[in-house]
C-alpha positions in Angstrom: 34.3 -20.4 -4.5 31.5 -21.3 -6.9 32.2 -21.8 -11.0 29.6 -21.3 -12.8 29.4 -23.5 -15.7 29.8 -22.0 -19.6 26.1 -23.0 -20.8 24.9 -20.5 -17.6 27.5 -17.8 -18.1 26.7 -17.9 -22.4 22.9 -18.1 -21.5 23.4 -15.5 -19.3 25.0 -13.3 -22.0 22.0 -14.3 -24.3 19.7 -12.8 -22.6 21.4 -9.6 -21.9 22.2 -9.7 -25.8 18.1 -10.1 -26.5 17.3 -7.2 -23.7 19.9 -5.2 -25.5 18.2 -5.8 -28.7 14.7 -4.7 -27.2 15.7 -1.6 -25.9 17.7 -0.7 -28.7 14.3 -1.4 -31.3 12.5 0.4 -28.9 15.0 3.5 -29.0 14.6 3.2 -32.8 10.7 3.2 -32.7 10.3 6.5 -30.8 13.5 8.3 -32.4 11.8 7.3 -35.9 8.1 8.1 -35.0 6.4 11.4 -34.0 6.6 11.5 -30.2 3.9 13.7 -28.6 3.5 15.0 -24.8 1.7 16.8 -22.3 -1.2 18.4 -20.4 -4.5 19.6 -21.2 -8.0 20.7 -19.8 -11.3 19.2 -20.9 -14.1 21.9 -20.9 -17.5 20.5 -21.5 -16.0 16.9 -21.9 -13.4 17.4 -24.4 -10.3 19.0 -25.6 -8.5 19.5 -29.6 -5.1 19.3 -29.5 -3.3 20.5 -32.5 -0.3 19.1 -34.0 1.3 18.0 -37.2 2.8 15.0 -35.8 0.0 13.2 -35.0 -0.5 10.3 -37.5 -3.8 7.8 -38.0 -2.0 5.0 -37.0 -1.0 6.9 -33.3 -0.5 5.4 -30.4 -2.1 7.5 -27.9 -2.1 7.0 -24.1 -4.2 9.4 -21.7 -4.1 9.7 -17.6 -5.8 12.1 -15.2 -3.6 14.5 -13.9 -6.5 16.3 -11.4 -9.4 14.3 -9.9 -11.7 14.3 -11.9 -15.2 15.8 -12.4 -17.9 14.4 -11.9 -15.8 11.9 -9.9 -17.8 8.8 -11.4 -19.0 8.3 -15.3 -15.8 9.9 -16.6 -13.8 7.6 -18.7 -11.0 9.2 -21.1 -10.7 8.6 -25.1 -9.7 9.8 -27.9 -12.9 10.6 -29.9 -11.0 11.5 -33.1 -7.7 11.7 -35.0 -7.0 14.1 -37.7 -3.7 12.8 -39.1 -1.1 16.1 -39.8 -3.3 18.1 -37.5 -5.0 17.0 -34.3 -6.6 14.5 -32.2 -9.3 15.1 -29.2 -9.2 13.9 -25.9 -13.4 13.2 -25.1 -14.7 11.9 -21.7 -17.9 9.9 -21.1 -19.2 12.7 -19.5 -20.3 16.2 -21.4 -19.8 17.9 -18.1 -15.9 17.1 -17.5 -13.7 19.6 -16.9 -10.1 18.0 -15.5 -6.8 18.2 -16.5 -5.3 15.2 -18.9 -1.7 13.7 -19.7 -1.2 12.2 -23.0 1.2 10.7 -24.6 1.3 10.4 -28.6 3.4 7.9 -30.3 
């Protein structure tokens, strides 16, 4: 039978304790801050979406959700940020037409 000594076992407990923490100040951080979600399609390269949550200071994360087209030359980013009332999704290339996930925080 092995005994683990009490510096492992409390050092142990520490670092649950600080993952705890995290998780818990990363609860708080998206449960206090406008959270933001979902799909759109970029005709001629870009796409508004609208929304009062939106803030300067947003955190926004973007993913193809359809292969993209043209296949090469088509990078994703936000072009602009109208706090209180949008943000647009642009791509590289004026021709784009895809479908886009974002995620606004």
């Amino acid at each position: 039978m092995a005994v683990l000594s009490t510096t492992f076992v409390s050092n142990c407990l520490g670092i649950q304790d600080y993952n705890r923490a995290h998780q818990t100040a990363l609860v708080n951080i998206l449960s206090n801050s406008p959270f933001l979600a979902g799909q759109a399609t970029l005709v001629n390269g870009s796409v508004t979406i609208l929304s009062t949550s939106v803030l300067a200071t947003s955190l926004i994360l973007l993913s193809n959700a359809s292969v993209p087209s043209p296949s090469t030359g088509n990078e994703l980013y936000v072009s602009a940020i109208v706090p209180g009332v949008s943000f647009t999704i642009s791509s590289t290339s004026s021709t784009a037409s895809q479908t886009v996930n974002y995620i606004a925080i």
